[in-house]
N, C-alpha and C positions, 0 to 999 in steps of 0.2 A: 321492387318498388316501381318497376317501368312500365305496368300495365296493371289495371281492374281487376284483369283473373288474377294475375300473377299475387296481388297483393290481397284475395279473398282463400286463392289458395293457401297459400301464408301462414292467415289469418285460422283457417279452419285446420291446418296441422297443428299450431303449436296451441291453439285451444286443446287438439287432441292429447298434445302433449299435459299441458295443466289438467285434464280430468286426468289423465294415469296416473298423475304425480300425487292429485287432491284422495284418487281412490287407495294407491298402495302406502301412502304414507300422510299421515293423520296429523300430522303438524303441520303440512302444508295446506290442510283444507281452507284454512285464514284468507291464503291467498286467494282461492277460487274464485270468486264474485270478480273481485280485481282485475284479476288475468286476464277471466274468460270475458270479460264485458270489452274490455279496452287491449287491443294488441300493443300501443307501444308500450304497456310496462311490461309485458313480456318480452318487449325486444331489449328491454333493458337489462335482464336478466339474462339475457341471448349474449349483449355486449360484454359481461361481467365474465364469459368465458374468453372470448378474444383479445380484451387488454382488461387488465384486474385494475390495476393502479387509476386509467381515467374513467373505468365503469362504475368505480366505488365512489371516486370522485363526483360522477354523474349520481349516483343514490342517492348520495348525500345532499346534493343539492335539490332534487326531486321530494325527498322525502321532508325538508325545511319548510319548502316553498309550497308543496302540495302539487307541484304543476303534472300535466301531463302531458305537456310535450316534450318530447326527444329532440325535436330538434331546437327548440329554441334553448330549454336546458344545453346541449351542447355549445349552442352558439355562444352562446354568455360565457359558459367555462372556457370556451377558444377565447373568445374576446376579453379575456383578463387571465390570460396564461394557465388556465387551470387551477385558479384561486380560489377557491368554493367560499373562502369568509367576501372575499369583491365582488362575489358575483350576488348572494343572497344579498349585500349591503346595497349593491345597483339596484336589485328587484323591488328592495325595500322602499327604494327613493324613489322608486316610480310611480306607486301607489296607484288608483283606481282612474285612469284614463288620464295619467299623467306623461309628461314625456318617457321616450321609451328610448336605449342605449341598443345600436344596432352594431355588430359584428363586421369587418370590413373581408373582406375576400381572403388577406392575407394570414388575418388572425385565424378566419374560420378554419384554414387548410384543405385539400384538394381532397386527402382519403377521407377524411371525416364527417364533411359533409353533407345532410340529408336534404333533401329537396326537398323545399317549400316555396311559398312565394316568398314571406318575411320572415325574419324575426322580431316578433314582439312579442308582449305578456298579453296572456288569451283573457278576455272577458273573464270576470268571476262564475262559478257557478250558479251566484243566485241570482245574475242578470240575464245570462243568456244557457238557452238549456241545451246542451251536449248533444252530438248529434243532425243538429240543425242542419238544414242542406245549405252551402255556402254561397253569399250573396258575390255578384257581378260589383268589379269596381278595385281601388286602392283601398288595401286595410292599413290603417295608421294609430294608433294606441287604442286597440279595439274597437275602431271604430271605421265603419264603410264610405271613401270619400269618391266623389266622379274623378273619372281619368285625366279630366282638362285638370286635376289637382297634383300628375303627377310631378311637374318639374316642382312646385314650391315643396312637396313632400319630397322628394330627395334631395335637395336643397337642407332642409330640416332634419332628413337623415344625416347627410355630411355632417351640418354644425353639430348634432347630437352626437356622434361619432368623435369627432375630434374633441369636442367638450369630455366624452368620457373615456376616449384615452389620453388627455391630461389628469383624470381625476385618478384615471390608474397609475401611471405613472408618479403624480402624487402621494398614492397611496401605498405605493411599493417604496418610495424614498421612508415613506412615515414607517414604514412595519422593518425597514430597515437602520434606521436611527433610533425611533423611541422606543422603550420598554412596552411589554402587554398592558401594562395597567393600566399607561397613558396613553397609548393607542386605541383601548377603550373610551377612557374618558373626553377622549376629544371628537372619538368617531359618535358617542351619544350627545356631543355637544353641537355638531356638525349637523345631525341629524333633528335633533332639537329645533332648529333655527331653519332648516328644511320644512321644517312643519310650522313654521311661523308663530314660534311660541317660545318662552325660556323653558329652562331643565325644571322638570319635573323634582321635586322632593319625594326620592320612594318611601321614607318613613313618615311622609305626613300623608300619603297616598295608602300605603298599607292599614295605616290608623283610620283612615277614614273608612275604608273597605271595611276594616273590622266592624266600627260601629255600625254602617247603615246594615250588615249584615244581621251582626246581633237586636239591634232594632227592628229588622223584620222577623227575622226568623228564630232568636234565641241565642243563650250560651251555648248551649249541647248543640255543638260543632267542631269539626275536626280543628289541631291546633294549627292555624295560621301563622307562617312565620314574620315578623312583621320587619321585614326587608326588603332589598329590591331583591327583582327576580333574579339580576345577574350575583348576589351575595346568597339566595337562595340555590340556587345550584353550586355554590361553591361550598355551602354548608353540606349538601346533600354528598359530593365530591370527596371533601373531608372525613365524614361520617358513615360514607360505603354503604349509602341509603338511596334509595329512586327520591325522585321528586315530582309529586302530584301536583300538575297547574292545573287550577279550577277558573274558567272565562266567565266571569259574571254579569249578564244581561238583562238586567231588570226587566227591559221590554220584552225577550221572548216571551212568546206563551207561556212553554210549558216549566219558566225558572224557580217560578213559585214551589207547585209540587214535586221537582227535581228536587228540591232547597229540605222542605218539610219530611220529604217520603225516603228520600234516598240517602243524599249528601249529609243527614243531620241525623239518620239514624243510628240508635248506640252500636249497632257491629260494624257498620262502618266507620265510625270515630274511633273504636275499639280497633281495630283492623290496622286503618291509618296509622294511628298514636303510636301503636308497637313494632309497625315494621317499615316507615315510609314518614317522608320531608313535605307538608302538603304550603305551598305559595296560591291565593287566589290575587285576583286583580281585578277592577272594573273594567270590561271593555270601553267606559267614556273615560278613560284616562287613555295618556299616549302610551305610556308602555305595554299596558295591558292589550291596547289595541294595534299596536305593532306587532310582539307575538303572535295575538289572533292572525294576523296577518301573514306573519311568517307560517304558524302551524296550518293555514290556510285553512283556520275556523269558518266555515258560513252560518252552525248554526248551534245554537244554543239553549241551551246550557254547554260548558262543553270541556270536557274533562280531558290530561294528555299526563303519559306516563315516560318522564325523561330519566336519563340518566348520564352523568357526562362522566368519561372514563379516558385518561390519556390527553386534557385538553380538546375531548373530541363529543359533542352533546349529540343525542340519540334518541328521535322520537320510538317509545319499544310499542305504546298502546293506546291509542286514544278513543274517547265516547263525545258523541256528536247528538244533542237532543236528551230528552227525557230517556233514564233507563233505571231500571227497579234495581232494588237494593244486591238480588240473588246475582244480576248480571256484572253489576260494577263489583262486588264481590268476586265474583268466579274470574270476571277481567282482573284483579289487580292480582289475585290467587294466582294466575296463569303466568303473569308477569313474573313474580315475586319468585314460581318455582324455576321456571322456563330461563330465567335472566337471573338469577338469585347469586347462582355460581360464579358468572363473571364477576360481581362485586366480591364474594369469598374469597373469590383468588387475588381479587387485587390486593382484598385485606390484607391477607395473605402474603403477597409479595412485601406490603408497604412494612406488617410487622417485622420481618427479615431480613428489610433493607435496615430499621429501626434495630434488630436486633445486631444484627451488622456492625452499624453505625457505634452502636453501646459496646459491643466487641472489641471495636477498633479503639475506642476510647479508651477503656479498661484495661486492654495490653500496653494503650502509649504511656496511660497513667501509671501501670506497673513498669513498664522499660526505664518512665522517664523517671522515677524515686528509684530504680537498681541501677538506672547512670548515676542520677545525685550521692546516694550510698557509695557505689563505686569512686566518684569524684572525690567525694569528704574520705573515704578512706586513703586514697592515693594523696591528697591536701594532707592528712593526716602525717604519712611514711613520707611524705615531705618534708613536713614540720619538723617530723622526730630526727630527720636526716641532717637537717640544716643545725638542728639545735646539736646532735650528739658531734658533728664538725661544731662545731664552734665551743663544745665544751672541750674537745680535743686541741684546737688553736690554743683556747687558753691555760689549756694544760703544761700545751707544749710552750707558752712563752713563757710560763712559769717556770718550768723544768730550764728553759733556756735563760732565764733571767737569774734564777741559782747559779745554775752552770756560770754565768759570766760574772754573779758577784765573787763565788767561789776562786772562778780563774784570776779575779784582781784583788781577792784577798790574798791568794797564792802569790800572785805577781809583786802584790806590794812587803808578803812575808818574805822573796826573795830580793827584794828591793831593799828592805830594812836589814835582812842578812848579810847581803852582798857590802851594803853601806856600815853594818856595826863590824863586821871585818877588816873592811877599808880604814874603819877609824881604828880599829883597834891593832892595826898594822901602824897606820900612822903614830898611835901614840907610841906604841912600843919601839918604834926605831926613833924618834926623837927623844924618850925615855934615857937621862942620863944614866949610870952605873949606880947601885947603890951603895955608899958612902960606908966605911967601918963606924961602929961606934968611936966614941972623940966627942972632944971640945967642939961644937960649934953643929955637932948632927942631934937630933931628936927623932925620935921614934915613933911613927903614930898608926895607931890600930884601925882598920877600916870592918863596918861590921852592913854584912848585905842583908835585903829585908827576906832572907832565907834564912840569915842568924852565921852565915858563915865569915870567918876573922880572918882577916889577914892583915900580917904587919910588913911596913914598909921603913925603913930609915932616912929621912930626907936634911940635907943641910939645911939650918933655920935660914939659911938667905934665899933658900928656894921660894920659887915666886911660887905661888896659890894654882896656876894655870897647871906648872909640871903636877904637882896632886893630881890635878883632876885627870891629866893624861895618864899618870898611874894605872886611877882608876878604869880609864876607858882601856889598857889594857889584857885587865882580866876577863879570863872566857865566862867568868857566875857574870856578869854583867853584861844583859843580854836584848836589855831595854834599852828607845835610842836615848831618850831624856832623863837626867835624874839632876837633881844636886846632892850634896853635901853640907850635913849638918853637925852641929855639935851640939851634944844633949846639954851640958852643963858646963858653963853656961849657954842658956841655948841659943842658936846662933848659925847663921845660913851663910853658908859662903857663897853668895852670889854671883853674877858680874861684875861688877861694882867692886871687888877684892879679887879680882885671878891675876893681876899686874902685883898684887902686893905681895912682903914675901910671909912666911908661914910666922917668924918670931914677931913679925908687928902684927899679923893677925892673931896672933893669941892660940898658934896651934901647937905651941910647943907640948911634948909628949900627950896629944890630944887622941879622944877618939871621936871616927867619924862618922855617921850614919849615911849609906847611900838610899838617898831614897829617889824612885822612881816618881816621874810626873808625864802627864798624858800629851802625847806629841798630838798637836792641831794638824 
């Protein structure tokens, strides 16, 4: 780049290189014209081998903006970090001989870059024609000012400089705090108000487009989607479809016959309909005509074949001017085959991730009903564990409540033994002797509720008490309570008569019944 020859030689190798490439390989013929007419886009290409990551960067932004400079493309990517959405969003604000954001020494970096005089955005194509031999003087947003102009233009570069790195800086806080979606919406609201107007309604804009279209030209036309363009590439995104943006210019020439001959013919509608997302727009709208802008439309009618893959939009093909139906055909053909795949495989990917996704579902959904199963059976052999102990507890207090009525029936059987021995010891030692028959003894029969008789001889002055101790001496008498009766006449010796003696009681030669009564 340090001399005339050096950059005509340059120029005439790697031209030589582009016809090698356009004659041995047939895909690259596209390029030809391109290449061979304009050296830096093949130096751009040049770059794409020495650093891939800022030379892609560098396409991308080239290919957005349409520019053809290398170096101002660089300088902008320098002068916002290598941001390709800041840098096309600067270009956009700058619009046709508006202020222009210029790169400061430190952003630009020392190995990167290219000598120029400035960095600015170069005149459009359809003011000034390419080529041109360059005028004497300051260039300042395209435009040629005298020298006495340069202190207030650098001056004006400073403040535009400093102005637009606070807006970067701004702009890297915003893509750093707010989500995509309102990062969108506020950069078209930002941008809106740039252009001194409010926000657009894209569905009353698309609806309008449809009518004045079908009003001039008819139904039979490709299907229109009638959303913004940024919902029309997400449709197109979604559905693993290109998307056809059609620039609509009432005033060109040639929009009419474009419209009637081409754009409205059935294989084209036909074509469209079946494999492809088509979005038109009026260029007298602002979106439509930002676009244009961006896709660096000059002329029209003017057709562009996107596709956005990976959050990343991709001009593949565009047509500029009137073109008959075989060409826009064979163009969108070549696309469709040439580019076809990449969407197939993303299909492809996205079914797989989806299929994945329903995979994973379907095994947590099976794990997590053979945990619950698992769970309700272990609840289950819990239940039955808790319940067969506690039928066991109550088994066992039962068995143990036996046992212990048992052991105090036992206890109190030898309580009542111990106690009818005691008494029947006691009576037996205080038991007088029994009496010979004689004057003054009588005889009386004792009969137990077994039926067994025994007779005893007691003196009539014997008190009532000694009988009953008699009684309490016999081992058939085994109960602790009982009294003594007399059948005939009948007749209870009570308490009430054991102080009395037998001849006032009326027991002379009597007999007695023992009968048992139930001890409290």
């Amino acid at each position: 780049h340090n001399s005339d020859a050096n950059f005509t030689h340059r120029r005439e190798e790697n031209s030589s290189v582009c016809d090698f490439l356009c004659d041995s390989r047939p895909e690259f013929s596209h390029f030809s014209e391109t290449v061979a007419s304009d050296f830096q886009l093949l130096l751009i290409r040049c770059r794409l081998a020495m650093d891939t990551q800022e030379a892609e960067k560098l396409t991308q932004l080239m290919e957005f903006t349409q520019l053809d400079d290398v170096e101002l493309c660089t300088q902008l990517l320098q002068s916002h970090a290598w941001n390709v959405e800041a840098a096309v969003n600067t270009y956009l604000g700058m619009g046709d001989g508006g202020p222009q954001q210029e790169p400061t020494a430190q952003q630009a970096g020392p190995s990167r870059a290219l000598e120029t005089p400035q960095a600015t955005v170069p005149p459009r194509p359809d003011t000034l024609h390419r080529g041109a031999p360059p005028r004497e003087g300051i260039a300042f947003a395209g435009v040629e000012l005298p020298h006495y102009l340069a202190i207030p233009v650098f001056i004006l570069r400073l403040m535009t400089s400093a102005f637009g790195l606070g807006l970067g800086i701004m702009g890297g806080l915003m893509r750093a705090v707010l989500p995509t979606r309102v990062q969108r919406r506020v950069l078209g609201t930002v941008q809106a108000f740039a252009q001194r107007g409010p926000p657009e309604d894209p569905l009353v804009s698309a609806n309008n487009f449809l009518e004045s279209f079908e009003e001039a030209y008819g139904t039979l036309h490709p299907p229109f989607l009638m959303t913004s363009y940024r919902d029309a590439l997400k449709a197109s995104s979604d559905q693993f479809k290109f998307l056809v943006v059609y620039l609509h210019s009432a005033d060109a020439q040639h929009t009419a016959r474009f419209c009637r001959e081409t754009l409205c013919a059935q294989p084209v509608v036909d074509f469209v309909s079946d494999n492809m997302l088509v979005w038109g727009g009026d260029v007298r709208t602002r979106t439509a005509k930002q676009l244009a802008s961006t896709l660096r439309a000059h002329t029209f009618p003017y057709t562009a074949v996107l596709v956005q893959y990976k959050e990343r939009v991709t001009l593949l093909s565009h047509f500029q001017g009137p073109v008959s139906v075989e060409q826009l055909l064979n163009g969108l053909g070549q696309v469709l085959m040439d580019q076809g795949p990449i969407l197939v495989a993303a299909r492809a990917e996205v079914e797989e991730r989806a299929f994945n996704r329903t995979l994973r579902q379907e095994q947590d959904r099976e794990y997590e009903e053979a945990l619950a199963a698992d769970q309700a059976r272990e609840q289950a052999h819990v239940l039955e564990a808790r319940k067969q102990a506690e039928e066991r507890r109550v088994k066992e207090e039962e068995e143990q409540a036996v046992e212990r009525a048992a052991a105090e029936e036992a206890q109190k059987a030898r309580e009542a033994s111990e106690a009818m021995l005691a008494r029947r010891n006691k009576s037996a030692a205080a038991l007088a002797e029994e009496p010979e028959a004689g004057p003054g003894v009588t005889q009386l029969l004792f009969r137990s509720p077994t039926g067994e008789r025994t007779k005893r001889r007691f003196q009539t002055s014997t008190k009532v008490q000694e009988v009953y101790d008699f009684v309490d001496s016999l081992e058939s008498v085994d109960f602790p309570k009982y009294s003594l009766a007399m059948s005939y006449p009948k007749k209870v010796l009570g308490d009430d008569l054991l102080e009395t003696t037998i001849d006032d009681a009326g027991l002379k030669d009597a007999m007695l019944m023992i009968q048992p009564e139930d001890s409290e």
